[in-house]
C-alpha positions in Angstrom: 18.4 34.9 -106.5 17.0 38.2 -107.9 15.2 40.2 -105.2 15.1 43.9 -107.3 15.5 44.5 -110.9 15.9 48.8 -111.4 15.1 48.5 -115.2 16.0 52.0 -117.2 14.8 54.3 -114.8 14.6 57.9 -115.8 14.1 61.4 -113.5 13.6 65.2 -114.1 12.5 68.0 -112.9 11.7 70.5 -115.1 14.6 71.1 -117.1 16.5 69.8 -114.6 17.7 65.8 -115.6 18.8 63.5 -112.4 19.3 60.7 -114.1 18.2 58.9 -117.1 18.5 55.1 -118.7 19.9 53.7 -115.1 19.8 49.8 -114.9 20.7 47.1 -112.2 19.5 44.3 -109.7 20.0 43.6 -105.8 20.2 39.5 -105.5 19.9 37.8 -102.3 22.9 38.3 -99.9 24.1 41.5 -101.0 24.8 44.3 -98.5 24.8 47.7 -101.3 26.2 51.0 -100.5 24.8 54.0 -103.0 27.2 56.3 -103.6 26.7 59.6 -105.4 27.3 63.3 -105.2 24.4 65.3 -103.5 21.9 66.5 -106.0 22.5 63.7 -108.2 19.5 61.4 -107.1 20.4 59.2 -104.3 17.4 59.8 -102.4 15.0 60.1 -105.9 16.4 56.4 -106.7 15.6 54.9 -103.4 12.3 56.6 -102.9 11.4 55.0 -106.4 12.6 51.3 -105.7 10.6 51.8 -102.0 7.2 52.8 -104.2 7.0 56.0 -102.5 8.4 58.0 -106.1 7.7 56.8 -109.9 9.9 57.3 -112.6 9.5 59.2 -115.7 10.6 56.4 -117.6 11.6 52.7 -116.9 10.2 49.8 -114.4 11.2 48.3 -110.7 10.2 44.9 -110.9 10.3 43.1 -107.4 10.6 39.2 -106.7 6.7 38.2 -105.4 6.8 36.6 -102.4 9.3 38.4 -100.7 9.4 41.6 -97.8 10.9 44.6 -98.3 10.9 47.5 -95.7 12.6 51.1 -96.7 13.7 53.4 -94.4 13.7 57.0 -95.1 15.5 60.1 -94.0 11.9 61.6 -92.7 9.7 58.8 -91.8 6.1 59.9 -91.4 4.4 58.1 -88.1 1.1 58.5 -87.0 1.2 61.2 -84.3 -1.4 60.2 -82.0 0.7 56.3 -81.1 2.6 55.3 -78.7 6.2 53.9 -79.6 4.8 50.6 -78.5 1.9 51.7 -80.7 3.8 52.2 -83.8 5.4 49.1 -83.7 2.2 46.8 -82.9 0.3 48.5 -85.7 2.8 48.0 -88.1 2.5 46.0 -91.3 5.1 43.3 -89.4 3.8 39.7 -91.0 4.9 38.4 -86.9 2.1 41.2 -85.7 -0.6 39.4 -88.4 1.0 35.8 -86.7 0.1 37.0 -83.0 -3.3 38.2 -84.1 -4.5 35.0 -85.9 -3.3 32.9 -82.9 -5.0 35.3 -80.3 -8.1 35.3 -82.3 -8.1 31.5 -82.6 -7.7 31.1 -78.8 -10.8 32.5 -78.3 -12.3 29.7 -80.5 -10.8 27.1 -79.0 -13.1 24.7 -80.3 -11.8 24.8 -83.7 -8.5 23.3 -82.8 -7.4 22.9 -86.4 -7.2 26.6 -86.6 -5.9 26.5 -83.4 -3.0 24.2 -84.4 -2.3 26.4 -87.7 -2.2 29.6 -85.6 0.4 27.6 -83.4 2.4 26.8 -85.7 2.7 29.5 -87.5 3.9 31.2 -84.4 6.3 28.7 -83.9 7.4 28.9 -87.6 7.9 32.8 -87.3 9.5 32.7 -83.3 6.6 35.2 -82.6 6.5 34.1 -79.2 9.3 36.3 -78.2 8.5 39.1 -80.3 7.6 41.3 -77.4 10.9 41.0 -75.8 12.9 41.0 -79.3 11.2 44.8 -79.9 11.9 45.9 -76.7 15.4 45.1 -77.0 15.7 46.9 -80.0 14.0 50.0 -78.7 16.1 50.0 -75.6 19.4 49.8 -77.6 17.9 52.4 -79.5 17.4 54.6 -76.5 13.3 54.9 -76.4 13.0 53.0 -73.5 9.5 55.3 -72.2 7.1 52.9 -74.6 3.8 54.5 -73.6 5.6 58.0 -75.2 4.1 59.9 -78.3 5.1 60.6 -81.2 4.0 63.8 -81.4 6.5 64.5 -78.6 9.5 62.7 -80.1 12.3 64.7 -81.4 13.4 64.0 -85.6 16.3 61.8 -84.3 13.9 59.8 -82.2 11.2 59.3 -84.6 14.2 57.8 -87.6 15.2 55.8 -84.9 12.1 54.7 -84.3 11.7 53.7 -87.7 14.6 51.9 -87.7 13.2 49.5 -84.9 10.1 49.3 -87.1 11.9 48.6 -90.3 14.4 45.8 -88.4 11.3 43.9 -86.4 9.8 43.4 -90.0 12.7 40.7 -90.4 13.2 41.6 -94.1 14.3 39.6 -97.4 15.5 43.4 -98.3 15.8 46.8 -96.6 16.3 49.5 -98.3 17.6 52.3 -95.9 18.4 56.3 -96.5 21.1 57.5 -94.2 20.2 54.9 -91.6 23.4 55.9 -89.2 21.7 59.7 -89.1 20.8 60.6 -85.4 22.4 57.6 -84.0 25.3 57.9 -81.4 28.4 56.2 -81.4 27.1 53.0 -79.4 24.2 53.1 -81.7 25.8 52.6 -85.4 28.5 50.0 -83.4 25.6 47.7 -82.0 23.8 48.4 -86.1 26.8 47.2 -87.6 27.2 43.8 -85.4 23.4 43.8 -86.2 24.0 43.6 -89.5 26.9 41.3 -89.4 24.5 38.7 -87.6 21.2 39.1 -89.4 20.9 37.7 -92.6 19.5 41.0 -94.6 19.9 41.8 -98.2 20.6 45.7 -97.9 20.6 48.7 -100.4 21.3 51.8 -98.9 22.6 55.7 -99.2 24.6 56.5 -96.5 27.9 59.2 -95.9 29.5 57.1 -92.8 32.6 55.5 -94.8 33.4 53.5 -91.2 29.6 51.6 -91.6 30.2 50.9 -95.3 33.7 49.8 -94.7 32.3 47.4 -91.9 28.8 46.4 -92.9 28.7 46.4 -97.2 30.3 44.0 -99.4 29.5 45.5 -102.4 29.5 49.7 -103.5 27.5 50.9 -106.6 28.4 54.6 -107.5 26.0 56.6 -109.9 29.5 59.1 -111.5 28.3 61.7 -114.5 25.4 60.0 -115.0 26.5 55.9 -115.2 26.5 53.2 -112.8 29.8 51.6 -111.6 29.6 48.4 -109.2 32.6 47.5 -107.3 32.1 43.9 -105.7 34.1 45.3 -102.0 34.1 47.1 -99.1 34.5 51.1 -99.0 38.6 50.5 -99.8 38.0 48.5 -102.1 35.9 50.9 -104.0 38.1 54.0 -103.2 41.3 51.6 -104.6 39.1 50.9 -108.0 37.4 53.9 -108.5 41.0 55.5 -108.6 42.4 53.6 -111.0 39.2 54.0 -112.8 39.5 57.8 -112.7 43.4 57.0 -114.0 42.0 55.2 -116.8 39.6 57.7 -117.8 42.4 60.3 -118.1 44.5 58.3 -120.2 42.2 57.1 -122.5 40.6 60.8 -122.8 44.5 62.2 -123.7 44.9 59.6 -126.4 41.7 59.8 -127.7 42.9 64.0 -128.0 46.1 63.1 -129.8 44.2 60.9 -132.2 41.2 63.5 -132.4 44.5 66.8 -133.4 46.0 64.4 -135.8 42.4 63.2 -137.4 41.5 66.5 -137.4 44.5 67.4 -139.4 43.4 65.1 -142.0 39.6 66.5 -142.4 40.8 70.0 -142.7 42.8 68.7 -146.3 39.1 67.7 -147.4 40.7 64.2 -149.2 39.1 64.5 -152.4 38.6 60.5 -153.0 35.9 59.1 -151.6 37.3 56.1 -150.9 35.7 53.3 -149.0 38.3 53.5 -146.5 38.5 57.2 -146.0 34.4 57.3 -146.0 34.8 55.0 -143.2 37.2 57.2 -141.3 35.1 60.6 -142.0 32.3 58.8 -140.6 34.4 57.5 -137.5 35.4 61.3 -136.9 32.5 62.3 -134.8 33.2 59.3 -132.5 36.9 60.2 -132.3 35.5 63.6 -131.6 32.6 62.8 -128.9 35.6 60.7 -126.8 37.8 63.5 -126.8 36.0 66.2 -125.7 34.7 63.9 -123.0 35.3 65.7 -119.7 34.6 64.6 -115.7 33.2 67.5 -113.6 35.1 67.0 -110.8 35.0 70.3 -109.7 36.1 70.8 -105.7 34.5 73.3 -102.9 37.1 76.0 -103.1 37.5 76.8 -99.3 39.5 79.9 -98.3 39.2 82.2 -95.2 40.7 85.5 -93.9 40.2 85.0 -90.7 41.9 87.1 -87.6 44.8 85.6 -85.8 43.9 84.4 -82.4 45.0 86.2 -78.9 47.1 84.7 -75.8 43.2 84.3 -74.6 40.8 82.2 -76.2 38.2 80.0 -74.4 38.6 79.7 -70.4 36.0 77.0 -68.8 36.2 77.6 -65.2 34.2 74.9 -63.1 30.9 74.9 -65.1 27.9 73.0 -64.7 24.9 72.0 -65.8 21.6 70.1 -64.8 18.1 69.9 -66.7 15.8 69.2 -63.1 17.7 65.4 -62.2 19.6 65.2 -64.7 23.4 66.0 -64.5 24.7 66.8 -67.9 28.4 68.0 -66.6 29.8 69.1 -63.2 32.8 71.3 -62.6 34.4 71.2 -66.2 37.6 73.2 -66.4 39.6 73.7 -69.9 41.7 76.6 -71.2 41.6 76.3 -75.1 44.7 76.9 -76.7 45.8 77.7 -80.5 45.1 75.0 -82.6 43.5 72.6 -80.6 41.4 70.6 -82.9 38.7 68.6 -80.2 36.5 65.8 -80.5 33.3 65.4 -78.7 31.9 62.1 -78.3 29.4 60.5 -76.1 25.6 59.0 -75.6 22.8 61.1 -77.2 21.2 63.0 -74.5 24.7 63.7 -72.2 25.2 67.4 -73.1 27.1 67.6 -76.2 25.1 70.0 -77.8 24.4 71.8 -74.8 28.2 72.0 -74.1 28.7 73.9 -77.5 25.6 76.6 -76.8 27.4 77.2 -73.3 31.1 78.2 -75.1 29.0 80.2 -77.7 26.7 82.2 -74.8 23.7 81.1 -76.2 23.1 79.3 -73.0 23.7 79.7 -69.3 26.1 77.4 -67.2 24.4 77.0 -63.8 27.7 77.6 -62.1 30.9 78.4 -62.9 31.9 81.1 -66.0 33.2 81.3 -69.2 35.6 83.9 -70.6 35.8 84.2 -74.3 39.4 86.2 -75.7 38.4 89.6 -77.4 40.2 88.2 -80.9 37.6 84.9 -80.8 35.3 84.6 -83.9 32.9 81.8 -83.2 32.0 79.7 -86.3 28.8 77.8 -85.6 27.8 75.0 -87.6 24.6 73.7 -85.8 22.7 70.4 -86.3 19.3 72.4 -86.6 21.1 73.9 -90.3 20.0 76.6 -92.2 16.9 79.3 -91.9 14.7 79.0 -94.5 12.7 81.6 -95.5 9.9 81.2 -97.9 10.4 82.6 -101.8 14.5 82.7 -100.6 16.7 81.7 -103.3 20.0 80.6 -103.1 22.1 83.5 -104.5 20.1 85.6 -101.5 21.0 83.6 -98.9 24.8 84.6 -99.4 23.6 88.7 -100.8 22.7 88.5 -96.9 26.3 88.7 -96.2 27.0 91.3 -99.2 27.7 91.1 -102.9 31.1 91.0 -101.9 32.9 88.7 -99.8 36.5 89.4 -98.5 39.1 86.9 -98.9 43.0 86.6 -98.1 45.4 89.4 -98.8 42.3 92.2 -100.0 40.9 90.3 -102.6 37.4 89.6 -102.4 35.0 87.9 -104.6 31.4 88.2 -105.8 28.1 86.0 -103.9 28.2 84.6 -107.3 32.1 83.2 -107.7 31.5 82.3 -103.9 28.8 80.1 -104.4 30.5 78.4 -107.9 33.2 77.6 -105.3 30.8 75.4 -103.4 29.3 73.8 -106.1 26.0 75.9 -107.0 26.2 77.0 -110.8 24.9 79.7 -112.2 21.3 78.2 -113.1 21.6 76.4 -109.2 21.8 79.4 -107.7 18.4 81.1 -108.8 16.4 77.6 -107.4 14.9 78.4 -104.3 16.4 76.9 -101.3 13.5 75.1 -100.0 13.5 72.7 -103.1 17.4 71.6 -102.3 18.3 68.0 -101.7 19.5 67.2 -98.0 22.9 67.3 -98.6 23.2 70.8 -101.0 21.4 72.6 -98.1 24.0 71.5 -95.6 27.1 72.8 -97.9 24.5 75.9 -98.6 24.8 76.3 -94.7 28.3 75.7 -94.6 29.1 78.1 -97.3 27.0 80.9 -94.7 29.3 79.9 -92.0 32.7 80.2 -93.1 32.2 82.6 -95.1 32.0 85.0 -92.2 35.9 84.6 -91.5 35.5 82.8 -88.2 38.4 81.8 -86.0 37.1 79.6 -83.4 35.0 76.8 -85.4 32.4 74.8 -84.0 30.7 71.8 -85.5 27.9 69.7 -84.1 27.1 66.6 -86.6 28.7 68.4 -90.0 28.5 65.4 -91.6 25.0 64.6 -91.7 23.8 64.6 -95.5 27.2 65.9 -97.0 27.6 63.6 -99.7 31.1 61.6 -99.4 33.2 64.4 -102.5 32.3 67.5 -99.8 33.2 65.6 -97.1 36.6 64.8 -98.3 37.1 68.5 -99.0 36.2 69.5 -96.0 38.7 67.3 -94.2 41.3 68.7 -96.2 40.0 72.1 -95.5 40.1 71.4 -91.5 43.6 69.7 -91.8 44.6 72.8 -92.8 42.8 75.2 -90.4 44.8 77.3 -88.5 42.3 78.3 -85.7 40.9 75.8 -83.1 38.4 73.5 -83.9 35.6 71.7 -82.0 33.9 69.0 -83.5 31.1 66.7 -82.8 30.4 63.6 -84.8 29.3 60.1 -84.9 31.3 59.7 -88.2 34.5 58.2 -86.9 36.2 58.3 -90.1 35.7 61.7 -89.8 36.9 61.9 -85.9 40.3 60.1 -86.9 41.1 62.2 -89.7 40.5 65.7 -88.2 41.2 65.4 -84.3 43.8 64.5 -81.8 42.3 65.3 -78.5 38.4 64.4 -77.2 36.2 65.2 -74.5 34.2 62.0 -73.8 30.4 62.6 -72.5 29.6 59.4 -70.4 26.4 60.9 -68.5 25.8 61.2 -65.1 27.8 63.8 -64.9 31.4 62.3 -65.9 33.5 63.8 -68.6 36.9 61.9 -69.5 39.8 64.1 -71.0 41.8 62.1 -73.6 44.1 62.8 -75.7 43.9 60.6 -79.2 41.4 60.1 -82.0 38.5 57.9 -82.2 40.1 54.8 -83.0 43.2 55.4 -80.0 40.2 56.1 -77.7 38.2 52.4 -78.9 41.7 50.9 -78.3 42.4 52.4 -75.2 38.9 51.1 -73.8 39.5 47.5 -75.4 42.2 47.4 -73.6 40.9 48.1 -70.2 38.4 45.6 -70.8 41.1 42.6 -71.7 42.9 43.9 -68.3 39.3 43.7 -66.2 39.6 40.1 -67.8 43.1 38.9 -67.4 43.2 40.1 -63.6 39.8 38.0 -63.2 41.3 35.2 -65.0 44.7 35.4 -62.8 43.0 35.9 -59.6 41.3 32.4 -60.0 44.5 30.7 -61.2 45.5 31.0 -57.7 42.7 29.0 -56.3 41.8 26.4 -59.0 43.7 25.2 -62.2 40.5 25.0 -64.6 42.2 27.5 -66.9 44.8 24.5 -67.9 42.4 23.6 -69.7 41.9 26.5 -72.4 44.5 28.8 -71.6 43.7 31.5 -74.1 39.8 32.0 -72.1 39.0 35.3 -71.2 36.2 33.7 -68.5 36.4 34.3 -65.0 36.1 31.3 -62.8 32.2 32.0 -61.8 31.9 32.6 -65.6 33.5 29.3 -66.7 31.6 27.6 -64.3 28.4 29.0 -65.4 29.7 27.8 -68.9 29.6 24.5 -68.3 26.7 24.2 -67.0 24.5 26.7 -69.1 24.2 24.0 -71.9 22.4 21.5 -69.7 20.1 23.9 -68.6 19.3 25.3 -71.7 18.6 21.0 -73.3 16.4 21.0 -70.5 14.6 24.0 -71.0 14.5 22.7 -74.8 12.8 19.2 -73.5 10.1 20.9 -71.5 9.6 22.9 -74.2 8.6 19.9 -77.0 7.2 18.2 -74.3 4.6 21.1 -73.8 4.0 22.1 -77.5 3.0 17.8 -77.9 0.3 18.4 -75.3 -1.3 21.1 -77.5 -2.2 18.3 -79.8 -3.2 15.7 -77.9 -4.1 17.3 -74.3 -8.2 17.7 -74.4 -7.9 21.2 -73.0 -10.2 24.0 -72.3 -9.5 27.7 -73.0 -8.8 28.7 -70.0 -6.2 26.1 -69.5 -4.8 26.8 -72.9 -4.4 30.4 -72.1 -2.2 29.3 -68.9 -0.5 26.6 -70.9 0.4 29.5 -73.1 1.7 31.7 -70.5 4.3 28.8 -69.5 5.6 27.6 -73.1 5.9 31.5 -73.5 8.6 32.1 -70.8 10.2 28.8 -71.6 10.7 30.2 -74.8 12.0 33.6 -73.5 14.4 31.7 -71.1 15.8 29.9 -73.8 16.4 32.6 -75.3 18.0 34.6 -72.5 20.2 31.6 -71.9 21.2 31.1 -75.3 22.2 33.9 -75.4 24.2 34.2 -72.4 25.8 30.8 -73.8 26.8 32.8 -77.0 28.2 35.7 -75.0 30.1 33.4 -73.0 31.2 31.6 -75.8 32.8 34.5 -77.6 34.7 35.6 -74.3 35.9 32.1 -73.9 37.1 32.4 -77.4 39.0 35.4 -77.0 36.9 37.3 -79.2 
């Protein structure tokens, strides 16, 4: 079934052409990820199929009939709500369900209406609404309902959106960067969220690990045409290689054919044949297919920075606390050359704050920090670039000179700098406040490393780069010779660039590990599988239940509470229809109906909790 049709859609600015005559459809089941260079469009494309852009030429038609939320990178919220506010004001067809069958109860008279409004709160499982958002917002770390907007922080407010945009239980959500502002605990519980819901998805996003795990289909917009690849994100980068491979080879004998065609013309045959008509006129094709050339240009990355001292970084037994909350206690590290760390952990456990501590922007409240007198810090902060109003590119880089100094006394011009990062000549005289996302992040990047730094430190680079940079950045990194500190939710990123992490787990506690990303996941799976097997053996000793289904992970309590959670959950089930019959034929009054309410209501949430205890019981006892 069709949910989207994208019919010939067309976008400029100015001069300036995104994209013109683009055409295709989202159908029911589908789970799209948009992949594009920055600047290209991404965001122009989804803002148009959301209704919140129109196209300079084409149509979006959308199936009737059917919901569609959009998330985008900068929701707007109404500052004056509550969290709990924004979602209970929403446009969510449950919230319009919970209305009508509150209003009716106060007209209890009218128990047609009343039976209607029942039912429709039975067809839409709006009873446990309120504990479904609340679950949502909790593993989306805005637990303090009653708080403001106005005082949320960006990340907060997407991810508040994100609740919003999941509670409306869409036929299709179209989502910009959802994974943006999200920690690592976040996008994992997203992606088993997406795995379990049945959504239809569109969306733009740069983590490769949450397309690999969560799409099954890629559509890249390349030079200006749409390519679909019916896969995950391997199966695109396999296809889209030999694609590439294709391209070339075709383009080199499409050259040969052009030289030797072209050898023909210049004799000027002097019969107009039929046949050589025909191949004069085919000339200009030959021509066009020939000359046909992909701009795959690459950031050019290149550094003169100063070798490193004995001394670099020395943490000596520093601290730090924001009034009750312990961010990190008595932290001791001695950086040495080349040490490429990760830093992982919850949002709000003192990554960032870590980073301004080693860069003296911030104050431990005990212990010190020595930095070596050859260190060059290299800051790449989430907050990115300055902007100052009427600046244009080309000045932001005059900042640091005309000239730039490179590797063995050469040097280069602002200009050459900024072609090396993918701002032509016409790019660079746009002003900096009408970039895309993504091209003011490699604009900020460019300011960074151009300054020859030594020691580089990098909270959340890959927010907005488009998935080309990011590539070349890795390979940059791989090949950086100074030490390295990295923070990032994008774990494809993690395992390709580090080998050693610092792991944030609040409270206070810091773990020391050395691996990548995916050793660390492994290395706590693990652990978990032991916690399990030593339950399991301790209560082979006293019973022999295990016999029964010797590949359980359940301990004995556990497997007890198995096999019994199944008759309590068919008797919750019975009161349950028993209760919802009486509606109908039970002469009650309002008051009684309101109480009645009340109890079918927590029936309802403790079927819930108990199914899904039974399911996460199920899974263990299935070694999943």
């Amino acid at each position: 079934m069709n949910y989207l049709s994208v019919e010939n859609i067309a976008k400029s600015y100015g001069e300036r052409v995104l994209f013109k005559n683009i055409s295709f459809g989202i159908n029911e089941g589908q789970k799209i990820g948009f992949v594009a260079k920055n600047g290209t469009g991404k965001t122009s494309i989804l803002n148009i199929i959301g209704g919140f852009d129109t196209p300079d030429e084409g149509n979006i038609v959308i199936r009737k009939n059917i919901t569609v939320s959009f998330l985008p990178q900068e929701p707007i919220l109404d500052p004056n709500l509550t969290i709990e506010g924004i979602i209970n004001t929403s446009e969510n067809k449950i919230i319009k369900v919970i209305a009508a069958y509150e209003k009716s109860l106060l007209n209890p008279e009218d128990s047609e209406a009343l039976q209607i409004a029942f039912d429709d709160m039975e067809s839409h499982h709006a009873w446990d609404f309120e504990t479904k958002y609340k679950q949502i917002l909790f593993k989306l770390k805005l637990e303090n309902l009653e708080q403001k907007v106005n005082t949320l922080s960006g990340g907060q407010k997407k991810r508040l959106a994100l609740a919003n945009a999941l509670l409306a239980q869409p036929d299709l959500l179209i989502m910009d960067e959802p994974t943006n502002h999200l920690d690592l605990e976040m996008i994992e519980w997203l992606e088993n969220f997406f795995a379990k819901e049945n959504i239809t998805l569109f969306m733009v996003t740069h983590d490769r690990f949450f397309l690999e795990r969560v799409c099954n289909e890629i559509v890249e917009l390349d030079e200006g045409n749409l390519y679909g690849y019916k896969g995950n994100y391997s199966y695109y980068l396999e296809k889209r290689d030999a694609r590439i491979e294709n391209f070339v080879s075709e383009t080199t004998k499409a050259k040969q054919l052009y030289n030797k065609e072209l050898t023909w013309m210049r004799r000027q045959p002097k019969a107009r044949t039929t046949k050589s008509k025909s191949r004069i006129d085919d000339f200009a094709e030959i021509k066009s297919r020939a000359h046909q050339r992909r701009n795959d240009h690459e950031v050019q990355l290149e550094l003169n920075m100063e070798r490193l001292g004995t001394k670099i970084v020395e943490l000596h037994n520093i601290s730090k606390s924001f009034d009750d909350i312990h961010l990190f206690k008595s932290f001791e590290y001695n950086f040495q050359r080349g040490d490429r760390i990760g830093i992982i952990g919850k949002n709000g456990t003192g990554k960032s704050t870590f980073l301004n501590i080693i860069t003296g922007s911030l104050i431990p409240d005990s212990g010190k920090v020595i930095i070596g007198d050859t260190v060059k810090f290299g800051y790449y902060t989430q907050k990115g670039i300055n902007i100052k109003e009427g600046q244009k590119v080309i000045d932001v880089v005059r900042e640091f000179g005309d000239y730039i100094p490179l590797k063995k006394g050469r040097q280069i011009s602002a200009q050459q700098l900024l072609e090396r990062f993918l701002f032509d000549r016409k790019k660079q005289y746009d002003f900096v406040d009408k970039l895309s996302g993504g091209e003011r992040k490699r604009l900020y990047l460019c300011t960074v490393l151009i300054q020859n730094p030594n020691f580089l430190i990098l909270d959340e680079p890959t927010n907005d780069l488009d998935i080309v940079t990011l590539n070349v950045l890795e390979n940059f990194l791989l090949d950086f010779p100074g030490c390295l500190i990295v923070v990032s939710h994008d774990r494809y990123f993690m395992d390709k660039i580090v080998d050693h992490l610092f792991v944030f787990k609040g409270n206070g506690e810091f773990e020391d590990f050395p691996g990548n990303y995916s050793d660390y996941r492994t290395y706590e799976d693990s652990k978990v599988a032991e916690k399990y097997e030593e339950s399991s053996s301790s209560s082979k000793s006293k019973t022999n239940w295990k016999a029964v289904n010797n590949k359980s992970k359940l301990s004995y309590n556990e497997q007890k509470e198995y096999n019994k959670i199944e008759k309590v959950i068919a008797t919750l089930e019975a009161k349950k229809e028993d209760l919802e019959s009486k509606f109908a034929t039970e002469n009650w009054d309002s008051e009684e109906i309101n109480n009645q309410s009340a109890i079918l209501q927590q029936l309802i949430k403790d079927i819930e909790v108990k199914t899904e205890r039974w399911f996460e019981l199920s899974a263990k006892s299935e070694g999943e």
